[in-house]
DSSP file (Angstrom, degrees, kcal/mol; ACC not computed):
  #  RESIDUE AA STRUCTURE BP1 BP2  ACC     N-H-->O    O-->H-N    N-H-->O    O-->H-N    TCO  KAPPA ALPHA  PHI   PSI    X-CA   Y-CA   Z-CA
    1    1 A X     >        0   0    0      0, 0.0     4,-1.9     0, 0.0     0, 0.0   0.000 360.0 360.0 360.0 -38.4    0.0    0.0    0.0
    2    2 A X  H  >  +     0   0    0      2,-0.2     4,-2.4     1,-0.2     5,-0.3   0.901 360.0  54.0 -78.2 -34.1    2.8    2.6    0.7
    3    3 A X  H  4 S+     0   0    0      2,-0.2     4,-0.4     3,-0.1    -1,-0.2   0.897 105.0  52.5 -29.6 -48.3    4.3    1.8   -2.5
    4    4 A X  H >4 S+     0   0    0      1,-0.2     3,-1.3     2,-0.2     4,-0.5   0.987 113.8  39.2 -61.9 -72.5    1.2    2.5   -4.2
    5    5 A X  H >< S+     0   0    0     -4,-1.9     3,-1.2     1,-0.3     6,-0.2   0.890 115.0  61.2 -70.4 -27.5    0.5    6.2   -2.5
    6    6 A X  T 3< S+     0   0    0     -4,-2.4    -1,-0.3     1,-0.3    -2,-0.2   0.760 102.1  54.4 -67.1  -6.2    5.1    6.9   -3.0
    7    7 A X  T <  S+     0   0    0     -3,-1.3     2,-0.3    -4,-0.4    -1,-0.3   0.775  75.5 100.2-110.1 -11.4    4.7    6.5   -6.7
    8    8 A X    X   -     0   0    0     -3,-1.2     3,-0.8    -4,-0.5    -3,-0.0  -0.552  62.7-159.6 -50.2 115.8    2.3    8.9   -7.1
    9    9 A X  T 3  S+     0   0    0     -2,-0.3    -1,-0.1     1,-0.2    -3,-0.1   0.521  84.2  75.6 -84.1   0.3    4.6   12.0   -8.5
   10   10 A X  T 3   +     0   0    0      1,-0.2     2,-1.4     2,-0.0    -1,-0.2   0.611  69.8  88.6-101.5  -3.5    2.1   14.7   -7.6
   11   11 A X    <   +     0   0    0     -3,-0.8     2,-0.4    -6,-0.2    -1,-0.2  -0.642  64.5 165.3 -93.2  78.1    3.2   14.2   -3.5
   12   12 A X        +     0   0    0     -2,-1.4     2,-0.3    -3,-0.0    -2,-0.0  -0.812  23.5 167.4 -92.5 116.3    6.0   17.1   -4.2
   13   13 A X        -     0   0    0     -2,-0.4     4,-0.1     0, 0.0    -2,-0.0  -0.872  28.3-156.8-136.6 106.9    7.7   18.7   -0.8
   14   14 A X        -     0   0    0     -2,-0.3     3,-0.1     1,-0.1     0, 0.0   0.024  20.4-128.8 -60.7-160.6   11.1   20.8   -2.8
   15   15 A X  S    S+     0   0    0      1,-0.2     2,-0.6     2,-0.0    -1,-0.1   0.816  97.9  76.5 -99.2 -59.8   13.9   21.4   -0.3
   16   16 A X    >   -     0   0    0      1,-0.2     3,-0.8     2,-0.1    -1,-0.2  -0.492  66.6-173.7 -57.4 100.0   13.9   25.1   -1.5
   17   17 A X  G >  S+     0   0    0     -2,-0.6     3,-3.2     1,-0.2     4,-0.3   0.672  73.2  81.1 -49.7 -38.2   10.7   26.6    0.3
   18   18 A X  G >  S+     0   0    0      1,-0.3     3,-2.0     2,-0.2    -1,-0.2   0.831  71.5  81.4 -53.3 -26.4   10.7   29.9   -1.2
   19   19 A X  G <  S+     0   0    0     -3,-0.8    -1,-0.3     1,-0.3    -2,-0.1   0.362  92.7  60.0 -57.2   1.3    8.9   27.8   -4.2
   20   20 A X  G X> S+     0   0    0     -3,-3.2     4,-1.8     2,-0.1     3,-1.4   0.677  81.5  84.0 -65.3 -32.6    5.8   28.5   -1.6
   21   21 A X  H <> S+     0   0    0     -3,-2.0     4,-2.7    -4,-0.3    -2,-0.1   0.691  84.2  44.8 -53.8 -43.2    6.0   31.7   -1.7
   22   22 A X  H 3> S+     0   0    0     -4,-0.2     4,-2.0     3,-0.2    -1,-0.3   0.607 115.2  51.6 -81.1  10.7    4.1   32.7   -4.8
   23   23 A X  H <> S+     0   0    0     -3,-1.4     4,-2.4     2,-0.2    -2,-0.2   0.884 112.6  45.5 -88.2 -54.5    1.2   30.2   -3.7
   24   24 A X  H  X S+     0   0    0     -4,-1.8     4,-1.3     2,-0.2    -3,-0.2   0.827 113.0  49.9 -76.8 -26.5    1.1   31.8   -0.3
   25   25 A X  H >< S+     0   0    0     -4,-2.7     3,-0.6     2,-0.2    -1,-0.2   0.976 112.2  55.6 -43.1 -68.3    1.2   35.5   -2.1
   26   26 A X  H >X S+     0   0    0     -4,-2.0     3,-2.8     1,-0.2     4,-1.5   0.915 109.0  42.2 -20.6 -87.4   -1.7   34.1   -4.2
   27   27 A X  H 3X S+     0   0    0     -4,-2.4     4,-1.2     1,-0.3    -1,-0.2   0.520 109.9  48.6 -65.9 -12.4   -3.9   33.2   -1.5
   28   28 A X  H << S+     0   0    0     -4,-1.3    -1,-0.3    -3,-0.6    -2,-0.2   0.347 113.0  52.3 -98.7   7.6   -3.8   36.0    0.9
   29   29 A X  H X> S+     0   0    0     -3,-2.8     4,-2.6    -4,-0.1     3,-1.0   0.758 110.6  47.9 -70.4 -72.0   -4.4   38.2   -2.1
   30   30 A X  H 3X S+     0   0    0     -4,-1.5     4,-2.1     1,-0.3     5,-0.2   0.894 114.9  51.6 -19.5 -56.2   -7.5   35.8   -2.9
   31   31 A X  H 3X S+     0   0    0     -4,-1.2     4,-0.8    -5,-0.3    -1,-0.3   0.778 104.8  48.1 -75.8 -26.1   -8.3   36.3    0.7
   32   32 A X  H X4 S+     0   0    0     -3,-1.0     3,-1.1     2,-0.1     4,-0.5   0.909 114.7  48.4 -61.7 -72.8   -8.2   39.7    0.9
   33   33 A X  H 3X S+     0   0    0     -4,-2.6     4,-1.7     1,-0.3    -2,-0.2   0.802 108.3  56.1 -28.0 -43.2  -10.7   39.9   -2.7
   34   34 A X  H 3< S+     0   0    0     -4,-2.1     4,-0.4    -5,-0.4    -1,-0.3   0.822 105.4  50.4 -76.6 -43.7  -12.9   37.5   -1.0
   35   35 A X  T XX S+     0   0    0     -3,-1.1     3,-3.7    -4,-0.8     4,-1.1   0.928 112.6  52.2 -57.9 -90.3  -13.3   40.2    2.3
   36   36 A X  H >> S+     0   0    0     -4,-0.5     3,-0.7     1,-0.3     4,-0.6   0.655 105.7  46.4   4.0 -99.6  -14.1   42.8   -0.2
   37   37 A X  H 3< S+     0   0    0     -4,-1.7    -1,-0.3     1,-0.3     4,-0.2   0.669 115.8  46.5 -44.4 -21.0  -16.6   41.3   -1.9
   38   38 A X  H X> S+     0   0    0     -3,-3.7     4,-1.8    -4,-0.4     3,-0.8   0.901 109.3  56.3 -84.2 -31.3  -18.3   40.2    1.3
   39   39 A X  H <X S+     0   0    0     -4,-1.1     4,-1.2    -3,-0.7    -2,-0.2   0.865 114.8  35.4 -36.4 -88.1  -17.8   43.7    2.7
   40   40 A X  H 3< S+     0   0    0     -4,-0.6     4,-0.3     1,-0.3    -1,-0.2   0.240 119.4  55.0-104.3  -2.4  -19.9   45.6   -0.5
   41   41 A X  H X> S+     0   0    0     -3,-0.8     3,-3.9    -5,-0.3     4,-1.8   0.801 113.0  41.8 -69.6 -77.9  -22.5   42.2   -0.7
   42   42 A X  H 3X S+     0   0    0     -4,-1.8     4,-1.5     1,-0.3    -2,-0.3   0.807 117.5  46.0 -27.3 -37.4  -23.1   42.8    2.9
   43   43 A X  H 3X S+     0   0    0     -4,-1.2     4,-1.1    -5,-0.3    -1,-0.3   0.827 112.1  51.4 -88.5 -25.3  -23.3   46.6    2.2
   44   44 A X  H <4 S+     0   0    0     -3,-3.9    -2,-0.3    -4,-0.3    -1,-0.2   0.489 113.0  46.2 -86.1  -5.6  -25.6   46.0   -0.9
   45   45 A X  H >X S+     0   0    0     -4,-1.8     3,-2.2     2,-0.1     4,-2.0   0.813 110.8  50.3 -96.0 -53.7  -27.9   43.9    1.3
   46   46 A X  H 3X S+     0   0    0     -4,-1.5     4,-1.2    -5,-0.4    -2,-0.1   0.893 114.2  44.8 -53.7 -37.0  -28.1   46.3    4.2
   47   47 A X  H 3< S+     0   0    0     -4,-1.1     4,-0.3    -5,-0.2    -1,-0.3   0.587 112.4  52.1 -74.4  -9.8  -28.9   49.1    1.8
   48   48 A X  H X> S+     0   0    0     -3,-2.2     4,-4.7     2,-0.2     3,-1.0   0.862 108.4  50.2 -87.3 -47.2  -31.6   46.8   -0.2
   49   49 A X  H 3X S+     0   0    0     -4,-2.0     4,-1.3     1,-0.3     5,-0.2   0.790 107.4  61.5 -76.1 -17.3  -33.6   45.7    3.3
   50   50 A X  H 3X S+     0   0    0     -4,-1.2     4,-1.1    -5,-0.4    -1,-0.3   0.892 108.6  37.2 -58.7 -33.2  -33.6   49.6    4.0
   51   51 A X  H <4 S+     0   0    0     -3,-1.0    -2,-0.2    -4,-0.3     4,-0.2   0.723 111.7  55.1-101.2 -54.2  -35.4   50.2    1.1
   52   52 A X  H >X>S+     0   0    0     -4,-4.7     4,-2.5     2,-0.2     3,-2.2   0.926 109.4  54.7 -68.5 -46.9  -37.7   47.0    1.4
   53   53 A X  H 3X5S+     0   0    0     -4,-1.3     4,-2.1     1,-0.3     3,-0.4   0.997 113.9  41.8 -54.9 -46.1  -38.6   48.6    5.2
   54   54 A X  H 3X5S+     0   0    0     -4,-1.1     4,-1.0     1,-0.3    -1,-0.3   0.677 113.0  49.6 -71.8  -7.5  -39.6   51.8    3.6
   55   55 A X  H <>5S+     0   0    0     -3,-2.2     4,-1.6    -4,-0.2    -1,-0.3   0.825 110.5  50.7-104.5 -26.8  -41.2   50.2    1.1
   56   56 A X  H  X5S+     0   0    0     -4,-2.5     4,-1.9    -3,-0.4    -2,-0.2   0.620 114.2  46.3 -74.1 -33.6  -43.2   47.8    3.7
   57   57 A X  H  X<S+     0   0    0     -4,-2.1     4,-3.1    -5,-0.5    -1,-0.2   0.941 105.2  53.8 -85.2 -38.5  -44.2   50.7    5.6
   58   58 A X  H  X S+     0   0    0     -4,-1.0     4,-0.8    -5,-0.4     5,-0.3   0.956 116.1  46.9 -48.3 -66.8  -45.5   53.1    2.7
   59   59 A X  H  X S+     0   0    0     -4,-1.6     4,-2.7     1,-0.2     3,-0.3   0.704 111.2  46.6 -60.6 -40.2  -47.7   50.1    1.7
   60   60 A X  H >X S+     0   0    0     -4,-1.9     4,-1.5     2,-0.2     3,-1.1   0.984 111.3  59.1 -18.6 -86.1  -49.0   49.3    5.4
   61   61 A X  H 3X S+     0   0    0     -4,-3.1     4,-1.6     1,-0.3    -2,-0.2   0.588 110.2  36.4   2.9 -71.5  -49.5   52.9    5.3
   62   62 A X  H 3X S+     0   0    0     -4,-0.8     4,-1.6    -3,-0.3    -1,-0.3   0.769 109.4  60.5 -68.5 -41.8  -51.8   52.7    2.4
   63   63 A X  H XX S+     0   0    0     -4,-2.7     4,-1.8    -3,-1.1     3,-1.0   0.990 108.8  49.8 -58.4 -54.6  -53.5   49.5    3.3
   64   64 A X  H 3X S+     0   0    0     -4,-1.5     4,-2.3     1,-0.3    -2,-0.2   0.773 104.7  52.9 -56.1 -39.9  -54.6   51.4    6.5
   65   65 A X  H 3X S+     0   0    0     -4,-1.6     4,-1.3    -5,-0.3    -1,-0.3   0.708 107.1  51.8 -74.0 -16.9  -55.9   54.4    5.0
   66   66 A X  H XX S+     0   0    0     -4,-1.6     3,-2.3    -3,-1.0     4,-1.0   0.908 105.0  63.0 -67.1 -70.7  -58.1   52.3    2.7
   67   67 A X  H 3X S+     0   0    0     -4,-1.8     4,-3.5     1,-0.3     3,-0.5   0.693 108.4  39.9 -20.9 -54.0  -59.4   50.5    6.1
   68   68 A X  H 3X S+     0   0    0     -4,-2.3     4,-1.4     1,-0.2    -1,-0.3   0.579 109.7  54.7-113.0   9.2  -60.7   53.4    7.2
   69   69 A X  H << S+     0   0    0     -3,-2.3    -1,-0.2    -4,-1.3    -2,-0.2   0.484 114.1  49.5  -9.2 -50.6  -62.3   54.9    4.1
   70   70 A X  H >X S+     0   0    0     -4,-1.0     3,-1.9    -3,-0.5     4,-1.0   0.828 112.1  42.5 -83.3 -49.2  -63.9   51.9    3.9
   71   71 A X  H >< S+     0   0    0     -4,-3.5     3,-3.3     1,-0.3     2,-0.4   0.991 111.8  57.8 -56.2 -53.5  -65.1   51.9    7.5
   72   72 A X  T 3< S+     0   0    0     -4,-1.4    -1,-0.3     1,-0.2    -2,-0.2   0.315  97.7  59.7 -76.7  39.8  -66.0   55.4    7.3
   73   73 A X  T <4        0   0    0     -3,-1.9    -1,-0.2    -2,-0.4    -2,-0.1   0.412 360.0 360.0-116.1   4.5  -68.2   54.8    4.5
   74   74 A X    <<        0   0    0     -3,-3.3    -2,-0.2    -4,-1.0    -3,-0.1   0.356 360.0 360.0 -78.0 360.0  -70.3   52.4    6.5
């Protein structure tokens, strides 16, 4: 069995480490990008459910004032 997984070439660890470096550059760039883009979702959602509250309330609003049009025309 340990043959089997050693012959596999794709289990690569160089000597030289610095050949990590641009992977690890890569990913905390990636990870940064990734904050961003949750930041300005999160900031487009907060600014959307403001909108939907205002939008919930005009129409309440309006539902109420029929209600009592309608009552007072009984």
């Amino acid at each position: 069995m340990t043959s089997f997984i050693l012959n596999f070439g794709f289990l690569y660890f160089p000597e030289d480490k610095s050949t990590y470096l641009p992977a690890f550059i890569e990913i905390l760039l990636l990870l940064g990008l990734c904050f961003l883009v949750l930041k300005l979702i999160r900031k487009f959602a907060k600014k959307q459910e403001q909108e939907a509250k205002k939008l919930e309330a005009r129409a309440l609003a309006e539902r109420d004032e029929r209600m009592k049009k309608e009552q007072e025309q009984k």
